[in-house]
C-alpha positions as a printed Julia matrix, in Angstrom:
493×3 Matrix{Float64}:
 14.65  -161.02  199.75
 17.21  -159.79  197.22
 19.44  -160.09  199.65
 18.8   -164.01  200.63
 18.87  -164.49  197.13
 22.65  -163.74  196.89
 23.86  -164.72  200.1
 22.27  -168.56  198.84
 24.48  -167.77  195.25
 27.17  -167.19  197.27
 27.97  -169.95  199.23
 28.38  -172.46  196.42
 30.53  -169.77  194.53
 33.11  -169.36  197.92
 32.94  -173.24  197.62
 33.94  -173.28  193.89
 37.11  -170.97  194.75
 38.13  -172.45  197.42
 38.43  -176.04  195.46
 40.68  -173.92  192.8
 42.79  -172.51  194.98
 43.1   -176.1   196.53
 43.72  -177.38  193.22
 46.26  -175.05  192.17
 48.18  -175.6   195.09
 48.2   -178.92  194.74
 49.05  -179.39  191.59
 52.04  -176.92  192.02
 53.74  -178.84  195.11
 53.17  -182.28  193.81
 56.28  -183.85  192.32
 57.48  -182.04  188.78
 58.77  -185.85  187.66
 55.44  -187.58  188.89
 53.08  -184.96  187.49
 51.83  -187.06  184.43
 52.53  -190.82  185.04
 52.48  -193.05  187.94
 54.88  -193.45  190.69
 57.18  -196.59  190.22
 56.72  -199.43  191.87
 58.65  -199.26  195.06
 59.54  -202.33  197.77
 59.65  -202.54  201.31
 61.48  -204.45  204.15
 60.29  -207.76  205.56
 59.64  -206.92  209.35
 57.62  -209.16  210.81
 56.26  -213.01  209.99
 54.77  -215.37  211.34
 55.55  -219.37  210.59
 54.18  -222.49  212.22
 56.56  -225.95  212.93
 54.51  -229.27  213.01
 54.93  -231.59  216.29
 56.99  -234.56  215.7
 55.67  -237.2   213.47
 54.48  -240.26  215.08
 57.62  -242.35  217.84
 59.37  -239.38  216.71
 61.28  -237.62  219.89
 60.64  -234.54  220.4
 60.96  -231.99  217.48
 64.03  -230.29  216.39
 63.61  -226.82  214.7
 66.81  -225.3   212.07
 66.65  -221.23  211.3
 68.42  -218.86  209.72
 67.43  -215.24  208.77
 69.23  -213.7   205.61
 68.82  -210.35  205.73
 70.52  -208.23  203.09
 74.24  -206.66  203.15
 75.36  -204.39  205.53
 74.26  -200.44  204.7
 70.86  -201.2   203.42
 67.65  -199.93  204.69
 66.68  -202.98  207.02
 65.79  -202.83  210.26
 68.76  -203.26  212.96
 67.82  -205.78  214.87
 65.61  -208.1   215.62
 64.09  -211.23  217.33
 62.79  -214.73  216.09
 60.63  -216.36  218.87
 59.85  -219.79  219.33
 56.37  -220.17  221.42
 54.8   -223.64  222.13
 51.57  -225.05  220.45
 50.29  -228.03  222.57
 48.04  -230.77  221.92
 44.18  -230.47  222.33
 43.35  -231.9   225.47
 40.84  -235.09  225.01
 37.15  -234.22  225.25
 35.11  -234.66  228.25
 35.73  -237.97  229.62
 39.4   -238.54  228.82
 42.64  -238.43  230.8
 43.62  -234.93  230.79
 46.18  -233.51  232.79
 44.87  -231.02  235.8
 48.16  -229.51  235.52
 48.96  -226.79  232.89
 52.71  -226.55  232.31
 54.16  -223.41  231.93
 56.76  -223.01  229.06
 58.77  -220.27  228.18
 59.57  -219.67  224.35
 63.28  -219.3   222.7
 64.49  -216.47  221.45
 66.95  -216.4   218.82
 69.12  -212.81  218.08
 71.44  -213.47  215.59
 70.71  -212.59  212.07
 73.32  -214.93  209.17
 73.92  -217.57  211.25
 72.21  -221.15  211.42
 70.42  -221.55  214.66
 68.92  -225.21  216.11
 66.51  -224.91  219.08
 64.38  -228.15  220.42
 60.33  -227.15  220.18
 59.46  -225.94  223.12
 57.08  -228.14  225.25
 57.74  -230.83  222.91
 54.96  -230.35  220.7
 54.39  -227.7   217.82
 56.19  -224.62  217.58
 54.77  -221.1   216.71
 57.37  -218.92  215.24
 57.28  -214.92  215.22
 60.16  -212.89  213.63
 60.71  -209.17  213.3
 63.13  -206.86  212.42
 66.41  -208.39  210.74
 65.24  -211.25  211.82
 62.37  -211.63  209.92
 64.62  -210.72  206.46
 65.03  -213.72  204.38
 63.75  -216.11  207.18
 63.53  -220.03  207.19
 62.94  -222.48  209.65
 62.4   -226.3   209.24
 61.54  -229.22  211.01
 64.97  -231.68  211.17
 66.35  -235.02  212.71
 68.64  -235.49  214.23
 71.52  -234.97  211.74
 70.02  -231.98  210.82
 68.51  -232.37  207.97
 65.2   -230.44  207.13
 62.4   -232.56  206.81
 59.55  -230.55  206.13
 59.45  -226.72  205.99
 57.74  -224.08  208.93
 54.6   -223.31  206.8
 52.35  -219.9   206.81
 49.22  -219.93  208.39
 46.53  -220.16  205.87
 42.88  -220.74  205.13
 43.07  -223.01  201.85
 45.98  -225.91  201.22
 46.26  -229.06  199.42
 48.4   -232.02  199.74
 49.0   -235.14  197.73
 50.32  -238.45  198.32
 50.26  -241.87  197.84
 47.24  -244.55  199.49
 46.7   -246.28  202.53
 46.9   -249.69  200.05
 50.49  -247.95  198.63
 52.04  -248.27  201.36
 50.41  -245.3   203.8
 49.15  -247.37  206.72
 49.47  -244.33  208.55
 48.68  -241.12  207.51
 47.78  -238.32  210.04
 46.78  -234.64  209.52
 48.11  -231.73  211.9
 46.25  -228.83  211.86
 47.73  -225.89  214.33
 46.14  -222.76  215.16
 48.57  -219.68  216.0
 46.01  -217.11  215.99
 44.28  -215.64  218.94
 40.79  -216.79  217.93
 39.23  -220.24  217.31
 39.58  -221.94  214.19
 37.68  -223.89  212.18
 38.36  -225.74  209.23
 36.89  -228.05  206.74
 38.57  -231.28  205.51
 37.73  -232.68  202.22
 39.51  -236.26  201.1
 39.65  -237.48  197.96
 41.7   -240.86  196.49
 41.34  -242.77  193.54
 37.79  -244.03  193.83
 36.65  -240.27  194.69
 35.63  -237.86  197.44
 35.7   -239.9   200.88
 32.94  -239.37  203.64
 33.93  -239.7   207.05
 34.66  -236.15  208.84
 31.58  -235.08  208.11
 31.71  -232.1   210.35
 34.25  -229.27  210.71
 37.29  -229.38  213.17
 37.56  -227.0   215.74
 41.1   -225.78  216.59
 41.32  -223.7   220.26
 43.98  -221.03  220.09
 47.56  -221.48  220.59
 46.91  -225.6   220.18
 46.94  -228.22  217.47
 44.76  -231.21  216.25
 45.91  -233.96  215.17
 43.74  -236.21  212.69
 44.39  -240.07  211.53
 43.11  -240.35  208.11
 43.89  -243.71  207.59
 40.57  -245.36  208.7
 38.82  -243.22  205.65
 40.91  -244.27  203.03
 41.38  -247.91  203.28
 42.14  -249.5   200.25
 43.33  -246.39  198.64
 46.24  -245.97  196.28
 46.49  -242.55  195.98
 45.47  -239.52  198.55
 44.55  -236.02  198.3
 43.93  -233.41  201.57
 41.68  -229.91  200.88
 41.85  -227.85  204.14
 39.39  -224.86  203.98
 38.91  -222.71  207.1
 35.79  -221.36  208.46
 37.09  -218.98  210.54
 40.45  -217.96  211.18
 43.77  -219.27  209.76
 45.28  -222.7   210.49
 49.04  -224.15  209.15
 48.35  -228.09  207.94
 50.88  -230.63  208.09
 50.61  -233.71  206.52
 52.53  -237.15  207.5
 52.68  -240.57  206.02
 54.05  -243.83  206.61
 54.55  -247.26  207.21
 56.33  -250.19  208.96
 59.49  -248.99  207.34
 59.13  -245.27  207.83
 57.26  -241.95  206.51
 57.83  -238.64  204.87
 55.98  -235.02  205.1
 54.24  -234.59  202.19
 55.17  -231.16  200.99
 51.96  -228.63  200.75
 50.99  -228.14  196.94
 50.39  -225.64  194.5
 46.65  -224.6   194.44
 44.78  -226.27  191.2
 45.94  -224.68  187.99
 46.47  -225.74  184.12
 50.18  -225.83  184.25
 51.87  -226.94  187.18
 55.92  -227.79  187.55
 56.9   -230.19  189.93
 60.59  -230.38  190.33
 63.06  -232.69  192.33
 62.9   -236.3   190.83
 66.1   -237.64  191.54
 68.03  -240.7   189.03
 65.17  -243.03  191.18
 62.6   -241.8   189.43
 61.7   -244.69  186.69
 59.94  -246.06  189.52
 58.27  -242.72  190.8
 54.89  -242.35  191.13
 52.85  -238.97  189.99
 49.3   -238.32  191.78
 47.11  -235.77  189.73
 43.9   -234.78  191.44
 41.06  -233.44  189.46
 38.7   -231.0   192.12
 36.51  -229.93  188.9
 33.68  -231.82  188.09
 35.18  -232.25  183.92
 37.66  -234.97  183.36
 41.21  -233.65  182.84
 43.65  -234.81  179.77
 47.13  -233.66  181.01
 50.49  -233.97  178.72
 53.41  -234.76  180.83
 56.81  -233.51  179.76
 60.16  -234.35  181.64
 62.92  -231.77  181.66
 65.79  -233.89  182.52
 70.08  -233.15  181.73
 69.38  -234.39  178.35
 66.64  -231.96  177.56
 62.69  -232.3   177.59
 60.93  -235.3   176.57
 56.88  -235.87  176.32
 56.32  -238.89  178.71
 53.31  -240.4   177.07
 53.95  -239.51  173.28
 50.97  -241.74  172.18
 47.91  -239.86  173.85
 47.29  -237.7   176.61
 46.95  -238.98  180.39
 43.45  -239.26  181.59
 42.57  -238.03  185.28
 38.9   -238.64  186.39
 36.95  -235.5   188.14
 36.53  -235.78  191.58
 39.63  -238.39  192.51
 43.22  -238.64  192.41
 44.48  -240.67  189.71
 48.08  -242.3   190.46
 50.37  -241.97  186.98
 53.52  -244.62  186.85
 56.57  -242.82  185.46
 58.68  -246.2   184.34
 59.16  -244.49  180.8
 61.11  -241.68  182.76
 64.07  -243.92  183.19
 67.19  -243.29  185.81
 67.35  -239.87  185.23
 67.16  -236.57  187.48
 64.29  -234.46  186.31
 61.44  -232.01  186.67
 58.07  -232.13  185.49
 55.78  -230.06  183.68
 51.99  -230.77  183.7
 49.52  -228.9   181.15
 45.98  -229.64  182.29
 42.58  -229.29  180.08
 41.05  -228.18  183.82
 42.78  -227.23  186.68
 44.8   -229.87  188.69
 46.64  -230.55  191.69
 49.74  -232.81  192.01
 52.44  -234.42  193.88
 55.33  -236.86  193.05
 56.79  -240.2   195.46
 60.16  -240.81  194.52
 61.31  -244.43  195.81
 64.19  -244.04  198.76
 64.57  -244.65  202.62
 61.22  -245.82  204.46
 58.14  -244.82  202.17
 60.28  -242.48  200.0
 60.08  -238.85  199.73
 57.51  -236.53  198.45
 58.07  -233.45  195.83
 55.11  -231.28  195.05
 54.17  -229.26  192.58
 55.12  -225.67  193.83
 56.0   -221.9   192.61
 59.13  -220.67  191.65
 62.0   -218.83  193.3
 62.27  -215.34  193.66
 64.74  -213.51  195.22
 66.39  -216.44  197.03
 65.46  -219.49  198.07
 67.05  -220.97  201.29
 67.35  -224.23  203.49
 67.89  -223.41  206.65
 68.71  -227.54  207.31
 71.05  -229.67  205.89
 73.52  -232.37  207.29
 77.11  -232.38  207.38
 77.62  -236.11  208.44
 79.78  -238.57  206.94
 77.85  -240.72  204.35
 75.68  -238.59  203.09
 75.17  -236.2   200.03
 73.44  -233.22  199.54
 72.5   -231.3   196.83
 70.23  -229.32  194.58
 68.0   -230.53  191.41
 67.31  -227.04  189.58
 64.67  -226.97  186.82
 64.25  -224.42  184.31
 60.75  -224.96  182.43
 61.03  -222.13  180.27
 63.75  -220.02  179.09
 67.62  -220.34  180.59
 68.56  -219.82  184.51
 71.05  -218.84  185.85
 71.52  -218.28  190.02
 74.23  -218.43  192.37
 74.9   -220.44  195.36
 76.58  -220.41  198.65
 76.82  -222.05  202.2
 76.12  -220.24  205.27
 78.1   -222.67  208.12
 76.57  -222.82  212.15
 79.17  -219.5   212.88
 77.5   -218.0   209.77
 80.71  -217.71  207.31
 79.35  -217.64  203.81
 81.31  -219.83  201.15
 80.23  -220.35  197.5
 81.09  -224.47  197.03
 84.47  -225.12  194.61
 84.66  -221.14  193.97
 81.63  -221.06  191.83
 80.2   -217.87  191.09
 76.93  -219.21  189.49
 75.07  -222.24  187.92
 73.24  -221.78  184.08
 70.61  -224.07  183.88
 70.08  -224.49  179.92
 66.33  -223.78  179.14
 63.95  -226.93  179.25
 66.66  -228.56  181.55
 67.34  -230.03  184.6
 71.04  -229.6   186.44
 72.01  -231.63  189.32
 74.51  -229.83  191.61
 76.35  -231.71  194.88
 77.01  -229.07  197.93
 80.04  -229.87  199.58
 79.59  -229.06  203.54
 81.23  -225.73  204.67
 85.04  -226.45  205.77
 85.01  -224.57  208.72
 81.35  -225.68  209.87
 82.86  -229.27  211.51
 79.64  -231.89  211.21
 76.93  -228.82  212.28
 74.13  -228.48  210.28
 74.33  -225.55  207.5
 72.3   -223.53  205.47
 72.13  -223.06  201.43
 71.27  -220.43  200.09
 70.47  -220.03  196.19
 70.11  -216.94  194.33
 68.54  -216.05  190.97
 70.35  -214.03  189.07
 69.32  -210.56  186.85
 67.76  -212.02  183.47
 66.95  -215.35  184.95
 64.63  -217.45  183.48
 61.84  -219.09  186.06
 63.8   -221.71  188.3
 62.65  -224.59  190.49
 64.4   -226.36  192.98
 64.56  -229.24  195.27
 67.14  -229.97  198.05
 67.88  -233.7   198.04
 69.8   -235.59  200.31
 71.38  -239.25  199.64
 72.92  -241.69  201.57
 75.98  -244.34  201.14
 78.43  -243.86  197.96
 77.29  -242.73  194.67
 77.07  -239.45  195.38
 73.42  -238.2   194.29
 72.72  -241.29  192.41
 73.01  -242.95  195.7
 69.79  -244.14  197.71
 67.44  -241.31  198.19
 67.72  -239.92  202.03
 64.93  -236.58  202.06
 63.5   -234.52  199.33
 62.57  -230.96  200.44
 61.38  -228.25  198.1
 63.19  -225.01  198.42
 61.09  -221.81  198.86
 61.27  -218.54  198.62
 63.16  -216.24  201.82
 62.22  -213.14  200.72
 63.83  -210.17  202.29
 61.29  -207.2   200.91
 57.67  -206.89  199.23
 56.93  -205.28  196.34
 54.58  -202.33  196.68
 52.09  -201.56  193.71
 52.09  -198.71  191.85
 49.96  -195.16  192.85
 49.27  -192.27  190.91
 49.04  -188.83  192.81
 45.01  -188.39  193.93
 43.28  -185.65  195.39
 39.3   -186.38  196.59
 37.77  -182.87  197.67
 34.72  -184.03  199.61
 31.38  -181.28  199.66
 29.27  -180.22  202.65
């Protein structure tokens, strides 16, 4: 019995030891510089993404796609090669009772190997275009849908499973607006549309739409907002992970409305070019409080409050159109702080409809455009915002052959704090009339900076007729990792 007794003692105590003895060891081998504080934060290579390209827009031919991957200089720890492939994303076929084709078409994807250079393939199948890069190809990666001249006209999103986008009514000038929802996953998808315009939240889809693998949807909204003059689009999936698109237009043309910043209390939208007294702002209120929003406009002169005498009143629940005539001819950015969270977009007057600027985030560690014309007639160029304190970023040309130039022998732009800066890109040189890439840099110290590409047309350089407005986003080329502390979990029988 005495005996039992011990041996029962004795297995907790052999226990005990053993988790010193692990201890001690422990603590001895682990790092003498990480011993008492938490390792740095560290980052690590892009090597894989995946993007999604919207089918053409309505009469459009079929879709061409411009890519570039920007992976960083020679020597550093990126992968060594790579591959960006282009797979097709067909149509839905109609439900039972339609015309559809017996036939299924077999289409191979493109494949595209070489990292720095710009790169134009056609969409296969004609439709949408699912997009899969990895290794150095997937390093500082853009793609964009473009015309025909090359110019990017709306921007290879992420799949996602919550996105907004604002623009202007079906009354406005929007007899056609149409929503393209694509599903790149392996599983079906189903998603949720909410609209909302200025008299409130719209019925109509009353049920969610179901997206088949590998295939898109494609929605008309028009015949729920009639009479509208301003339009917001919530997409929420179910299941899975969609990419949304969003095109509107009218007898004279359309324009991709950019995807928007998720509702917040301080937005920045930048990229109003000198047409801009006649812009129009849309602020959607999701929240069930009224929002009262001040305006400011950072323009070259410096920042001016656009409705001095009281703040602008959005309802809850709709999207409230906002005219900007006190803005005057001037290139600008805007800054909207909310009472309640808000979403917004911006039409600036030009070709067809106009173009559409969004509020979005901004960029960090280089923001790229992977399409952008070279044609005679046209100019293109950047509108660069800083909201808060100075920025200050570089920028350079990457041509079809991928030779990098830096326009006029420029080292970097300094965009004065509460500013906006207008800079023209002269076309590479040694590029001919191919499409080419900018690429714009923020430098050490920078304050937060915005940016829109913007593209003109006829003389006047970028006072001249508004052509395309595309936001710029971020190509990043690593993630940062967070920080961990050394842990040891010793787990009992």
């Amino acid at each position: 019995m005495r005996r039992l007794a011990m041996s029962r003692f004795a297995v907790p105590g052999v226990v005990l030891v053993a988790l010193v003895v692990l201890f001690l060891v422990a603590w001895a081998t682990q790092p003498g510089t990480t011993r008492a504080a938490a390792q740095g934060s560290q980052s690590a290579a892009v090597t894989s993404i995946t993007r999604s390209c919207p089918p053409a827009a309505p009469g459009s031919a079929a879709p061409q796609i411009s890519m570039i991957a920007l992976p960083p200089a020679a020597g550093s720890a990126s992968a060594a090669h790579g591959t960006a492939t282009f797979s097709p994303v067909l149509a839905t076929p109609p439900a039972a009772g339609g015309k559809a084709s017996t036939k299924t078409k077999t289409v191979k994807p493109v494949a595209v190997t070489a990292p720095g250079t710009v790169a134009t393939v056609t969409a296969p199948g004609g439709g949408g275009a699912a997009v899969t890069a990895t290794g150095r190809m997937a390093e500082g990666f853009e793609a964009e849908q473009t015309d025909g001249s090359g110019t990017g006209l709306v921007t290879c999103t992420h799949p996602g499973s919550d996105m907004w986008f604002v623009g202007t009514g079906q009354s406005a000038g929007a007899s056609q607006i149409v929503l393209y929802l694509m599903n790149t996953g392996n599983i079906t998808a189903s998603a949720d549309l909410t609209i909302i315009t200025d008299t409130g939240q719209q019925d109509g889809l009353s049920s969610a739409i179901t997206i088949a693998p590998n295939q898109f949807v494609a929605e008309n909204i028009a015949p729920y907002v009639r009479g509208s003059l301003a339009v917001a689009l919530h997409v929420q999936t179910n299941t899975g992970q969609v990419a949304a698109s969003v095109w509107e237009g009218g007898s004279s043309g359309g324009a991709w409305l950019p995807q928007a910043a998720a509702p917040a209390t301080s937005l920045v939208i930048p990229g109003l070019t000198v047409a801009s007294s006649a812009a129009k702002l849309f602020v959607v209120v999701p929240g069930a409080s009224d929002a009262q929003l001040r305006v400011e406009a950072y323009t070259p002169a410096g920042a001016t409050n656009q409705f001095p005498g009281a703040p602008v009143d959005a309802s809850a629940g709709a999207a409230t159109p906002v005219a900007l005539t006190s803005l005057g001819a001037s290139a600008a950015g805007l800054k909207l702080s909310s009472s309640t969270p808000v979403v917004a977009g911006v039409l600036v007057p030009g070709a067809g409809i106009g173009s559409f600027t969004a509020a979005v985030p901004p960029i960090t560690q280089q923001g790229v455009v992977a399409g952008n014309p070279a044609s005679r007639g046209v100019t293109v160029g950047l509108l660069l915002t800083a909201p808060g304190a100075a920025a200050r970023a570089s920028i350079s040309v990457v041509s079809a052959d991928g030779t990098v130039t830096t326009p006029a022998g420029d080292q970097s732009v300094t965009v004065a704090a509460a500013h906006t800066l207008a800079v023209a890109v002269p076309r590479p040189a040694q590029g001919g009339h191919q499409p080419f890439a900018i690429v714009l840099k923020p430098q050490p110290g920078s304050g937060p900076l915005y940016a829109v590409r913007v593209v003109t047309s006829g003389s006047g350089g970028l006072s001249a007729p508004l052509s395309s407005l595309l936001p710029v986003t971020s190509a990043l080329t690593s993630i940062a990792l967070p920080p961990a502390q050394n842990s040891y979990t010793a787990v009992l029988p």
